[in-house]
Biotite code that builds the C-alpha atoms (Angstrom):
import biotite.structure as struc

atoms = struc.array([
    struc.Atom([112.337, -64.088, -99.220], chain_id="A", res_id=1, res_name="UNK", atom_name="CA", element="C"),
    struc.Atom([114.915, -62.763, -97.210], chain_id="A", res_id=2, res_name="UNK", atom_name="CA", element="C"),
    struc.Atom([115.756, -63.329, -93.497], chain_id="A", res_id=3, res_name="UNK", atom_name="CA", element="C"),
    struc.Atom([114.565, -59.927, -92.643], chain_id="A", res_id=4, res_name="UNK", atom_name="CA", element="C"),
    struc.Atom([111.613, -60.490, -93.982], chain_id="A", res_id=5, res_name="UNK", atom_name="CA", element="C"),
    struc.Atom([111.305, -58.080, -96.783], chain_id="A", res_id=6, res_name="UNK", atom_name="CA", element="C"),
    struc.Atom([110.925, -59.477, -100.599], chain_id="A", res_id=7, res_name="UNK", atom_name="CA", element="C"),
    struc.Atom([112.455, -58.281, -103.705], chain_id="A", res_id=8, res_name="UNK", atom_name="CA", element="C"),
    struc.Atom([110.791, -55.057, -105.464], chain_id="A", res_id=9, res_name="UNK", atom_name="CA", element="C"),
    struc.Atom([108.549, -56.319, -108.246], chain_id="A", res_id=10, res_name="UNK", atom_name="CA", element="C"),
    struc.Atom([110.119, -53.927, -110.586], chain_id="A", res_id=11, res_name="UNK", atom_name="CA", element="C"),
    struc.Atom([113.265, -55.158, -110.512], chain_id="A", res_id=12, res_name="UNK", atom_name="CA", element="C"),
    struc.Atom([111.851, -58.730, -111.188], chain_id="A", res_id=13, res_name="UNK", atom_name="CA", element="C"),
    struc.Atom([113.156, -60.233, -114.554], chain_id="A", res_id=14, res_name="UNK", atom_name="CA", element="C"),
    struc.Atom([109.364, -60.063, -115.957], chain_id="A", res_id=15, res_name="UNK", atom_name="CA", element="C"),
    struc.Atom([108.833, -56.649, -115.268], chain_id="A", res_id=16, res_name="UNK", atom_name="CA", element="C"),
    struc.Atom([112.193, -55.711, -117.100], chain_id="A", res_id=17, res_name="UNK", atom_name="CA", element="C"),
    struc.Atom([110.988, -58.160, -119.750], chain_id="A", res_id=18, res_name="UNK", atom_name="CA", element="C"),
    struc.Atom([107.955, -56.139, -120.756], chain_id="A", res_id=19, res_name="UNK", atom_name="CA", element="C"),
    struc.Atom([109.248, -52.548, -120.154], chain_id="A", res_id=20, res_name="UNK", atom_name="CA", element="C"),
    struc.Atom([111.744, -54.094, -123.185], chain_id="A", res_id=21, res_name="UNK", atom_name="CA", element="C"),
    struc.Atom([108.663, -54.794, -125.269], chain_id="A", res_id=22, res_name="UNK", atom_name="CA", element="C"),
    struc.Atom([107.339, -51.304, -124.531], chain_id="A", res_id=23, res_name="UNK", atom_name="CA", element="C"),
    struc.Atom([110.774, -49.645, -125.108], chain_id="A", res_id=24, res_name="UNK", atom_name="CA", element="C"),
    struc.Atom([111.282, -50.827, -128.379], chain_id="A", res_id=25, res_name="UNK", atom_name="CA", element="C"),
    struc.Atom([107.809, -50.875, -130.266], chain_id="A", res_id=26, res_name="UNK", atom_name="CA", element="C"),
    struc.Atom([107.802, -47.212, -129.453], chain_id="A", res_id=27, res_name="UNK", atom_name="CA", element="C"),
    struc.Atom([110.899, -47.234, -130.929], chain_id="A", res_id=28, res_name="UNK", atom_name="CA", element="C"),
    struc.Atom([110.580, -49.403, -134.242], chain_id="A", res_id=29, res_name="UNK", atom_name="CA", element="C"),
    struc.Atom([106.809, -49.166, -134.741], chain_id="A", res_id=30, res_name="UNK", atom_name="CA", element="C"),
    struc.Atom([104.187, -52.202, -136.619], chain_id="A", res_id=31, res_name="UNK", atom_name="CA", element="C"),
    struc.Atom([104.658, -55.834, -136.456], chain_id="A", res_id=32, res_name="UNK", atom_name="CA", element="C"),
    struc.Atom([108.762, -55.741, -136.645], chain_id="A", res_id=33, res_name="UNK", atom_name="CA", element="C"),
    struc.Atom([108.721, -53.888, -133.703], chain_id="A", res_id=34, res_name="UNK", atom_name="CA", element="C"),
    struc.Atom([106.512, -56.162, -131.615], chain_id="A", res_id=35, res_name="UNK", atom_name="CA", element="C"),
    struc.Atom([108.552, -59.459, -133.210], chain_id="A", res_id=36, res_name="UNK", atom_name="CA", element="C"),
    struc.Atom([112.056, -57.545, -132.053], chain_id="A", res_id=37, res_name="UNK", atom_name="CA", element="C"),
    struc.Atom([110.668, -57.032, -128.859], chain_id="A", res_id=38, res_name="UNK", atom_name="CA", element="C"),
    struc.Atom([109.448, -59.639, -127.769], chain_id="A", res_id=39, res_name="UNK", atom_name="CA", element="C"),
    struc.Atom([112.334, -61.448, -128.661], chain_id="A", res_id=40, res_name="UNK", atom_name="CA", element="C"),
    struc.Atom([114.462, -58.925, -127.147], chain_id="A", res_id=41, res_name="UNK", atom_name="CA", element="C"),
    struc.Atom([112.257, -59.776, -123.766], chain_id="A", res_id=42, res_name="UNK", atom_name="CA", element="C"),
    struc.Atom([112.613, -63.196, -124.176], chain_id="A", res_id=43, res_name="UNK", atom_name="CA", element="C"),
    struc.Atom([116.448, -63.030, -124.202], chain_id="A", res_id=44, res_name="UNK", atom_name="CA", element="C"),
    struc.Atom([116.400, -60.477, -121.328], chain_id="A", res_id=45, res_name="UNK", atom_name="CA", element="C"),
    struc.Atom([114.465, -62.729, -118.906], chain_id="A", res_id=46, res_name="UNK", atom_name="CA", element="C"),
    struc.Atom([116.172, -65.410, -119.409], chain_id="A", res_id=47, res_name="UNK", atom_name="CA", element="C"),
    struc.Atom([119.773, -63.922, -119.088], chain_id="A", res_id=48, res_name="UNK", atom_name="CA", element="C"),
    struc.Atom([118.181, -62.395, -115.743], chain_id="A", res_id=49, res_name="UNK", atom_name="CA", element="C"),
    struc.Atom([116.710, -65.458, -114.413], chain_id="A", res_id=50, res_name="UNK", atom_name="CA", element="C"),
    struc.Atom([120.211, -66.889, -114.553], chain_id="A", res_id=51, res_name="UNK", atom_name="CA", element="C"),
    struc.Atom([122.134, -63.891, -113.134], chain_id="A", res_id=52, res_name="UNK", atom_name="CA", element="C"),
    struc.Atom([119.264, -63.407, -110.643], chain_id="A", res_id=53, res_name="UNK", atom_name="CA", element="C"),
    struc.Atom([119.911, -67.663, -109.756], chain_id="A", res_id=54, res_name="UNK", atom_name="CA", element="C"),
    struc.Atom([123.911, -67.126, -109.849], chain_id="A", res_id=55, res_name="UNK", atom_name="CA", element="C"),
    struc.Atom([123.473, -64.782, -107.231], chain_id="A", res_id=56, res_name="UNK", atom_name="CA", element="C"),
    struc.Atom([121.585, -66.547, -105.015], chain_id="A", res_id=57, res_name="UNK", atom_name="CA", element="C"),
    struc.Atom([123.670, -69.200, -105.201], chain_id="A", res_id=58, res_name="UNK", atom_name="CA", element="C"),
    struc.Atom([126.908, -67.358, -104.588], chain_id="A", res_id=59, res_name="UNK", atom_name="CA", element="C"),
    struc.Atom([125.026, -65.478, -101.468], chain_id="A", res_id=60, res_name="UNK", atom_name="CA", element="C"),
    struc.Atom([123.793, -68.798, -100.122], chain_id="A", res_id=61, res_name="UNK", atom_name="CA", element="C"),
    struc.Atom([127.529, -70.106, -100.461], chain_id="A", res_id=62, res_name="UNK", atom_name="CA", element="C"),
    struc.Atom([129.253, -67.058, -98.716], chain_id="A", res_id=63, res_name="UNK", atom_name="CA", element="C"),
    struc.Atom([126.126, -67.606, -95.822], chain_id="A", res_id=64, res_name="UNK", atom_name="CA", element="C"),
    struc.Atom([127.254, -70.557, -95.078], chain_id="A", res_id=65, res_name="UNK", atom_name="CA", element="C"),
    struc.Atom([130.363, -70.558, -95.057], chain_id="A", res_id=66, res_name="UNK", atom_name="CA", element="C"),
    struc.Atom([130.351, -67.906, -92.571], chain_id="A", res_id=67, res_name="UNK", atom_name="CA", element="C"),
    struc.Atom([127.517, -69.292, -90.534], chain_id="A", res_id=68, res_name="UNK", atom_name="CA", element="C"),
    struc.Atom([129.240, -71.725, -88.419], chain_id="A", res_id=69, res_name="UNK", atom_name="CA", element="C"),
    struc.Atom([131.393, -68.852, -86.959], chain_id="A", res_id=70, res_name="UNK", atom_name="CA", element="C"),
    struc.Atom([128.513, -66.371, -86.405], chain_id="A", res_id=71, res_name="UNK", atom_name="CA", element="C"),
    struc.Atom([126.872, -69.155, -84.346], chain_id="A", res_id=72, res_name="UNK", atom_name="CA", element="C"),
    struc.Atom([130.173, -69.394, -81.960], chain_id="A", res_id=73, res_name="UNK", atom_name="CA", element="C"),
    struc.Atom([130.251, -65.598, -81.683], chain_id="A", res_id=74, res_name="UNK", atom_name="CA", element="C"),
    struc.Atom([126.617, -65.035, -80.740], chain_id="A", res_id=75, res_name="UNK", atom_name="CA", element="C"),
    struc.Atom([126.777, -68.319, -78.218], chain_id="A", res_id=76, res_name="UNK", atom_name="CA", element="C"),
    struc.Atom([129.720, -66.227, -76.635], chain_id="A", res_id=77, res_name="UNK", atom_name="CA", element="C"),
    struc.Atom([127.664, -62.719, -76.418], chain_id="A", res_id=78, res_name="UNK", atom_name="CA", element="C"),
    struc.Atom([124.824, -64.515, -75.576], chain_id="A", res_id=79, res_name="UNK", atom_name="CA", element="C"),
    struc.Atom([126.713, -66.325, -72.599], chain_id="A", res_id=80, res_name="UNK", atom_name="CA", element="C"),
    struc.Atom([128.514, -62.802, -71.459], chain_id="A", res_id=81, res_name="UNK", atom_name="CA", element="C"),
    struc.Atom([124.794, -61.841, -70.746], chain_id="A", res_id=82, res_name="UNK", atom_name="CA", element="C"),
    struc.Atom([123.976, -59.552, -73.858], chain_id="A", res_id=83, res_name="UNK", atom_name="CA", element="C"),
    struc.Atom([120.402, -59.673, -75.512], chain_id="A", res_id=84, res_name="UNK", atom_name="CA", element="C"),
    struc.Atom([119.580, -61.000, -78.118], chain_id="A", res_id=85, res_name="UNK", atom_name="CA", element="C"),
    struc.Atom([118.950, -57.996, -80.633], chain_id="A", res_id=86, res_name="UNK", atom_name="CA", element="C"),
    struc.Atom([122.303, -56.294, -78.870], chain_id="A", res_id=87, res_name="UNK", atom_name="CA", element="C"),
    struc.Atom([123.884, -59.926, -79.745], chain_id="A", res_id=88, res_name="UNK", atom_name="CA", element="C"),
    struc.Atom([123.395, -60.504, -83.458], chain_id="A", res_id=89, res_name="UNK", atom_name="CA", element="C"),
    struc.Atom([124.152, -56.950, -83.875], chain_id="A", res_id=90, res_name="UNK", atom_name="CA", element="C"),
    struc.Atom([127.485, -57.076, -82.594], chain_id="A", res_id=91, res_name="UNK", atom_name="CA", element="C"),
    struc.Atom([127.936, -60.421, -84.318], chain_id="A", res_id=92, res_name="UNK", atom_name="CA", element="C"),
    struc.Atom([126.860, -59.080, -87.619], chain_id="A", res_id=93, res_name="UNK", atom_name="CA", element="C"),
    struc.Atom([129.160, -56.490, -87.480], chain_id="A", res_id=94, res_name="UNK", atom_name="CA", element="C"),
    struc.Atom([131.804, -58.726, -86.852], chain_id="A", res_id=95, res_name="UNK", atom_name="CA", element="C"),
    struc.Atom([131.362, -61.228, -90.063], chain_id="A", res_id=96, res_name="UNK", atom_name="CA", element="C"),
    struc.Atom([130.131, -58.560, -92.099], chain_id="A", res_id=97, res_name="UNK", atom_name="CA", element="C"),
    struc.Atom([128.432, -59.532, -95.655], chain_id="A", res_id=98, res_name="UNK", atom_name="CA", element="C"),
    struc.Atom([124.941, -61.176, -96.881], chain_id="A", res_id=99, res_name="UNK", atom_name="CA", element="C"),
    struc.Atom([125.448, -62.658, -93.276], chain_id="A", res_id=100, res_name="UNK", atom_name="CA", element="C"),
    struc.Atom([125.803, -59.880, -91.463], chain_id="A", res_id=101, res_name="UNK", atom_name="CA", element="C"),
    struc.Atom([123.150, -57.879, -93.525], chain_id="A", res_id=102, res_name="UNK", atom_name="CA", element="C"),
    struc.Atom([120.582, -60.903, -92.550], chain_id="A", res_id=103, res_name="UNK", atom_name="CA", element="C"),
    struc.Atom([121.410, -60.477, -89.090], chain_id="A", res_id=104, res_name="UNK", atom_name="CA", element="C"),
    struc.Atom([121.844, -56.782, -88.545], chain_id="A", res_id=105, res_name="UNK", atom_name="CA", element="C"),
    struc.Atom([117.792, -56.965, -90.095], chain_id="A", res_id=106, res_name="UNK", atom_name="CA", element="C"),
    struc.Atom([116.931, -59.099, -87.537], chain_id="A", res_id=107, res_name="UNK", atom_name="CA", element="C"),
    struc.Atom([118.291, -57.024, -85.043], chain_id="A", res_id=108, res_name="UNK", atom_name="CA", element="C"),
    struc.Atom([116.601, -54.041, -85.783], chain_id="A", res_id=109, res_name="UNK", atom_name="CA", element="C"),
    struc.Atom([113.414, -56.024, -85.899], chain_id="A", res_id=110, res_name="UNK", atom_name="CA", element="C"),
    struc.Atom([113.894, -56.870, -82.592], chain_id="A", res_id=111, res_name="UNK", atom_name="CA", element="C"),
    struc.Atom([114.906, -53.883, -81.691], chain_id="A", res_id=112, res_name="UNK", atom_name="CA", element="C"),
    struc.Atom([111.692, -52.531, -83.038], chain_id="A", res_id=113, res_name="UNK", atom_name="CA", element="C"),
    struc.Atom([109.345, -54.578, -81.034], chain_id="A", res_id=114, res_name="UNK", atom_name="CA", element="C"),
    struc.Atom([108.474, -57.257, -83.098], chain_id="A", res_id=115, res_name="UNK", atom_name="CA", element="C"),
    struc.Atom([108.005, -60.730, -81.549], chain_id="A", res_id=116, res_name="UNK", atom_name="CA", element="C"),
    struc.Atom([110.946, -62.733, -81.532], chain_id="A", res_id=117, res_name="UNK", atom_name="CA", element="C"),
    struc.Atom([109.122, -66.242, -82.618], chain_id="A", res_id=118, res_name="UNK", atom_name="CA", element="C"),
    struc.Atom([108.101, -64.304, -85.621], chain_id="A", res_id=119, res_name="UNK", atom_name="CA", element="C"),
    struc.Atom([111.332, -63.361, -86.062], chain_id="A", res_id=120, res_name="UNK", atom_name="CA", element="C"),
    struc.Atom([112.983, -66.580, -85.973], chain_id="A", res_id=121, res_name="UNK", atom_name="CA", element="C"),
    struc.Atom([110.570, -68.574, -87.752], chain_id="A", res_id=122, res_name="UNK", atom_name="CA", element="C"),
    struc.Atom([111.318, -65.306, -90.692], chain_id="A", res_id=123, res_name="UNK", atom_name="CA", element="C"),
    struc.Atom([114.727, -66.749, -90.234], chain_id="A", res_id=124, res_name="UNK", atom_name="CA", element="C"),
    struc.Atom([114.243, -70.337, -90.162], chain_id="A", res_id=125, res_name="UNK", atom_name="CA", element="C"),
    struc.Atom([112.196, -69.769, -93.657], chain_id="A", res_id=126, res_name="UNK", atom_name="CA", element="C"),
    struc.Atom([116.299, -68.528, -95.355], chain_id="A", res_id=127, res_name="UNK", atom_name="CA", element="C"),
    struc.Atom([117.624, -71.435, -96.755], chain_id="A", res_id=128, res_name="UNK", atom_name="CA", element="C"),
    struc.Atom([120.737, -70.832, -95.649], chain_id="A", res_id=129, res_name="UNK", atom_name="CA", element="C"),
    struc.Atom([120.194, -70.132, -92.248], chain_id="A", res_id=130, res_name="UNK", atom_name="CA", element="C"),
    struc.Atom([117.176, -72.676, -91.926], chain_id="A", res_id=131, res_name="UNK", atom_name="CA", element="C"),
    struc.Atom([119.731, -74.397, -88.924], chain_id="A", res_id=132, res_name="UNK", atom_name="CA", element="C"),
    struc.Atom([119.938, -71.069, -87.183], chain_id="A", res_id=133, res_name="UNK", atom_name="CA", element="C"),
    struc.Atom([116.522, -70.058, -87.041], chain_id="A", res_id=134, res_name="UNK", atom_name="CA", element="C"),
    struc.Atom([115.455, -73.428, -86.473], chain_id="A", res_id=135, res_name="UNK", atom_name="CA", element="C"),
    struc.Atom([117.393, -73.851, -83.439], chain_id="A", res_id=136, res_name="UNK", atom_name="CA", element="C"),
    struc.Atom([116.436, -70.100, -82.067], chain_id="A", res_id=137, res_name="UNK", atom_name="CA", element="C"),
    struc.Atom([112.723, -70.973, -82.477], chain_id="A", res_id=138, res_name="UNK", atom_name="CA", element="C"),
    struc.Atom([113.418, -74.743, -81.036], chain_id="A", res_id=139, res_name="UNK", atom_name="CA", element="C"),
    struc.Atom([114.577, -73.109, -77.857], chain_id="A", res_id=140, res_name="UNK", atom_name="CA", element="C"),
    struc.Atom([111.956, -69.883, -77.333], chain_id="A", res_id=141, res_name="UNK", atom_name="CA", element="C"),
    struc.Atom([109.309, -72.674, -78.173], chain_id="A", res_id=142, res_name="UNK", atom_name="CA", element="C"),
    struc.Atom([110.903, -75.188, -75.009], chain_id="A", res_id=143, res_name="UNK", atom_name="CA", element="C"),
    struc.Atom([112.349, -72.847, -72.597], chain_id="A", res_id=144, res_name="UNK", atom_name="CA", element="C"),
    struc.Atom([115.221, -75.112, -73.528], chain_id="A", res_id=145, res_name="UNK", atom_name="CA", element="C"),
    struc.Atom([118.992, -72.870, -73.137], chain_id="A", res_id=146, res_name="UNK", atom_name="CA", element="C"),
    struc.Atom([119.377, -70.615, -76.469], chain_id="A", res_id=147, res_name="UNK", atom_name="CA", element="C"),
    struc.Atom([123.228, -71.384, -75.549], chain_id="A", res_id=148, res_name="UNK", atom_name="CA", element="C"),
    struc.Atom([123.269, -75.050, -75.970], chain_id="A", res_id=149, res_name="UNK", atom_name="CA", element="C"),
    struc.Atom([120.802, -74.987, -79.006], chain_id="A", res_id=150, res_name="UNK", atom_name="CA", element="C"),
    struc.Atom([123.308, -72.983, -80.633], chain_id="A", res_id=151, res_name="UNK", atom_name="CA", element="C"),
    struc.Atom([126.351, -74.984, -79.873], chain_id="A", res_id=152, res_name="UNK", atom_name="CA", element="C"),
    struc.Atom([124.078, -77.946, -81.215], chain_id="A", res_id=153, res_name="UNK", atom_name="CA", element="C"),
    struc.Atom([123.458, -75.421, -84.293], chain_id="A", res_id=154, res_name="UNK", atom_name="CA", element="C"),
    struc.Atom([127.071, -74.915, -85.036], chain_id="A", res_id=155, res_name="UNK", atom_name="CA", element="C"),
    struc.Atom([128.051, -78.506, -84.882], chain_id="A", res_id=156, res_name="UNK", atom_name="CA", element="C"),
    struc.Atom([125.443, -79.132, -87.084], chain_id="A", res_id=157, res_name="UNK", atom_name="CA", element="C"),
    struc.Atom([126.621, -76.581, -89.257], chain_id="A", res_id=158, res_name="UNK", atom_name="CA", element="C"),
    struc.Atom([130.183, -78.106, -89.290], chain_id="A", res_id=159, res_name="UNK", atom_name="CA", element="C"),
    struc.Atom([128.997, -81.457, -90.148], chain_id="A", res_id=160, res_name="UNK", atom_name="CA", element="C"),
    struc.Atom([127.009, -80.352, -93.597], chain_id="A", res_id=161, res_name="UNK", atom_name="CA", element="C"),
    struc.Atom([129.923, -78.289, -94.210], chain_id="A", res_id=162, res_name="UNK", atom_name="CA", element="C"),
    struc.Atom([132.113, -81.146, -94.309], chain_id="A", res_id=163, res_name="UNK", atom_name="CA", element="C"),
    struc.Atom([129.631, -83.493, -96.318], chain_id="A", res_id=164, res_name="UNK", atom_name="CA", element="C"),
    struc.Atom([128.871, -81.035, -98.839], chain_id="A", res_id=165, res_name="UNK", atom_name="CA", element="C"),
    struc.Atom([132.509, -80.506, -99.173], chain_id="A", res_id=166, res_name="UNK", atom_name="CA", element="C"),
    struc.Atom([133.358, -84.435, -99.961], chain_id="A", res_id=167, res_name="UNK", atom_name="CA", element="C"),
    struc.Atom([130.141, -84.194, -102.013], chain_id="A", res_id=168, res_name="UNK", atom_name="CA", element="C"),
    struc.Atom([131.519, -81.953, -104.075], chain_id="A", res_id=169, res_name="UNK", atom_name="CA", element="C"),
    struc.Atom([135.509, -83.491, -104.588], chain_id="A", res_id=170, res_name="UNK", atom_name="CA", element="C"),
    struc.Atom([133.616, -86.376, -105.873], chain_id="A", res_id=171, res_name="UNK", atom_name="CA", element="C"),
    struc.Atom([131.388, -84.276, -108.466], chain_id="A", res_id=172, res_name="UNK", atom_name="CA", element="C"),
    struc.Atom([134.871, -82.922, -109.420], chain_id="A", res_id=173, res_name="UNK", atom_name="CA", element="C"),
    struc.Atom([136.599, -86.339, -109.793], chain_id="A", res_id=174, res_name="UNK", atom_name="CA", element="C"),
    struc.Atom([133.859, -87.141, -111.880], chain_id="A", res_id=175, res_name="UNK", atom_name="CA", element="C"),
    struc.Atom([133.390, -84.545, -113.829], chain_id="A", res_id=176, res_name="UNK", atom_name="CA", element="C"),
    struc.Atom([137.762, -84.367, -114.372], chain_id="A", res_id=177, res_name="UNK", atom_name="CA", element="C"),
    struc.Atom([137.595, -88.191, -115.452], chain_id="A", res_id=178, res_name="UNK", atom_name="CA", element="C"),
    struc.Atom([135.453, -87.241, -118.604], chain_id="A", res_id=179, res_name="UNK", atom_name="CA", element="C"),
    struc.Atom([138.011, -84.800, -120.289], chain_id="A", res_id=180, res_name="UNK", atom_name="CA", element="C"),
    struc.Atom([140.333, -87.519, -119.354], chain_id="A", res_id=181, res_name="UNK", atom_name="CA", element="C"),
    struc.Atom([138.663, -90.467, -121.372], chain_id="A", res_id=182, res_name="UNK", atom_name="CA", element="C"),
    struc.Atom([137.808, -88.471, -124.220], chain_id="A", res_id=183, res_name="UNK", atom_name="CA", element="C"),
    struc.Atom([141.510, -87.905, -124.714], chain_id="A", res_id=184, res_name="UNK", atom_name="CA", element="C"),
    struc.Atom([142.401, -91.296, -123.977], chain_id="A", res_id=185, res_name="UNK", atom_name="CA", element="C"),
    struc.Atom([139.994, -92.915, -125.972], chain_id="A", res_id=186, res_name="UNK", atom_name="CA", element="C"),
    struc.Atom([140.934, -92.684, -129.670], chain_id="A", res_id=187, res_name="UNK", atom_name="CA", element="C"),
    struc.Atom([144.429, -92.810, -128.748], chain_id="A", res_id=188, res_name="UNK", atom_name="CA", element="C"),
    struc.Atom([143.420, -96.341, -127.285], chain_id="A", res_id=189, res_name="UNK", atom_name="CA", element="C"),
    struc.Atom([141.358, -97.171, -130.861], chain_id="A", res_id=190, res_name="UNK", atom_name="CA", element="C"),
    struc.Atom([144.385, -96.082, -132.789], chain_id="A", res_id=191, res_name="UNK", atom_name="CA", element="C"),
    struc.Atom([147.208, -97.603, -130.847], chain_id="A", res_id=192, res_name="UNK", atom_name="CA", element="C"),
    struc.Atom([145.025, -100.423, -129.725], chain_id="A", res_id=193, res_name="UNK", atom_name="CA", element="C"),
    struc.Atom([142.084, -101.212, -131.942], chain_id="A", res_id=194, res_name="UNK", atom_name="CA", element="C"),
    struc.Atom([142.707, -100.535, -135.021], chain_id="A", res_id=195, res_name="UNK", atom_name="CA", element="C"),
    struc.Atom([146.347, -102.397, -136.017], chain_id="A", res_id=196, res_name="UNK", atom_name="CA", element="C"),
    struc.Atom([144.384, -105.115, -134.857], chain_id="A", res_id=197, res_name="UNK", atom_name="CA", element="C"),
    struc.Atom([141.826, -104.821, -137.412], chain_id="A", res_id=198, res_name="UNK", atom_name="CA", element="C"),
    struc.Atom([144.264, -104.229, -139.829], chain_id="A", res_id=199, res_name="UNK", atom_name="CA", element="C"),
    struc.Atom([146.257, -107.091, -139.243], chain_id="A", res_id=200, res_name="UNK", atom_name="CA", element="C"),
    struc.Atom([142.969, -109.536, -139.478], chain_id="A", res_id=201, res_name="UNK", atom_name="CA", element="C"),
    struc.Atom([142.267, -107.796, -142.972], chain_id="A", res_id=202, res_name="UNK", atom_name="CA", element="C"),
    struc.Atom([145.608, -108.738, -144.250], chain_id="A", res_id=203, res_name="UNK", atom_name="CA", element="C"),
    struc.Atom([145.754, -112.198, -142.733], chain_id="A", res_id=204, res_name="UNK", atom_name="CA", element="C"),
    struc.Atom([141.863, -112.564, -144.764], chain_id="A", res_id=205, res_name="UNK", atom_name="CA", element="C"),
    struc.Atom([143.773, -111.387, -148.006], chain_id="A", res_id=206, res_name="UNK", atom_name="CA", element="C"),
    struc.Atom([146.702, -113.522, -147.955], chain_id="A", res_id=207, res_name="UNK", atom_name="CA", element="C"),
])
């Protein structure tokens, strides 16, 4: 579900495309070959749009974040200056611009449109990616606590997972570049290494 709270039409979903490929082609090659080529045809297409559908998310979730930690700042400063909320993440989503700014321009107009701010934050707080922002919007309209220094909090936050994901990751790649690394390494090592030596003990068992 997405931040603004809408889903995903279900005819775009990779199951619905799946069997609108069954339909397509047993009307087009009719009998039992027809259903067999289909539904392998639907089997193939699901699963090549479950992965393209999970790609993207991934690569939205990635560009969220990295551009989250910078919203935050910007809509701590409109917030301060005095602006509203609604008339805050509006300006601030026109300012970063992509997925992020789509999510927030949505909540905007929500606001804008009368619908209760809680709702809308806990709508936010459900995002995975911007779980820390909604968390901290609700946190404060739930305390009375200042939106201001929940968001600085937010931001710092953000920062800090940023950083450990980031060392996280260089040590997935170290890992992951040492493999390639003994695989070349290792029958060079037999050959240079292992095997005269075996060689030699064969000859000294002959002689």
């Amino acid at each position: 579900r997405r931040a603004g709270g809408s889903s995903g039409a279900w005819w775009a979903s990779p199951a619905a495309v799946a069997v609108v490929a069954v339909f397509v082609v047993t009307r087009l090659v009719p009998g039992w070959t027809g259903l067999g080529v289909g539904l392998g045809a639907a089997v193939a297409l699901h699963r090549w749009l479950r992965t393209a559908t999970s790609r993207a998310t991934v690569q939205r979730r990635e560009r969220v974040l990295a551009d989250l930690a910078l919203a935050v700042d910007l809509l701590v400063a409109c917030l301060a200056a005095g602006r509203p909320p609604g008339q805050a993440l509006t300006e601030v989503a026109s300012a970063v611009r992509g997925p992020l700014g789509d999510d927030l321009r949505r909540c905007a107009s929500r606001l804008d449109l009368g619908t209760d701010p809680a709702q809308v934050w806990r709508d936010l707080a459900g995002d995975e990616a911007l779980a820390p922002l909604g968390r901290a919007l609700a946190r404060s309209a739930r305390t009375g606590s200042s939106i201001t220094l929940a968001l600085a909090r937010c931001s710092q936050d953000v920062r800090r997972d940023r950083r450990a994901a980031a060392v996280t990751h260089a040590r997935k790649v170290g890992v992951k570049a040492s493999a390639p690394l003994g695989a070349c390494f290792l029958p060079a090592f037999l050959v240079v290494g292992i095997l005269p030596t075996v060689v030699a003990s064969f000859s000294l068992l002959h002689l």
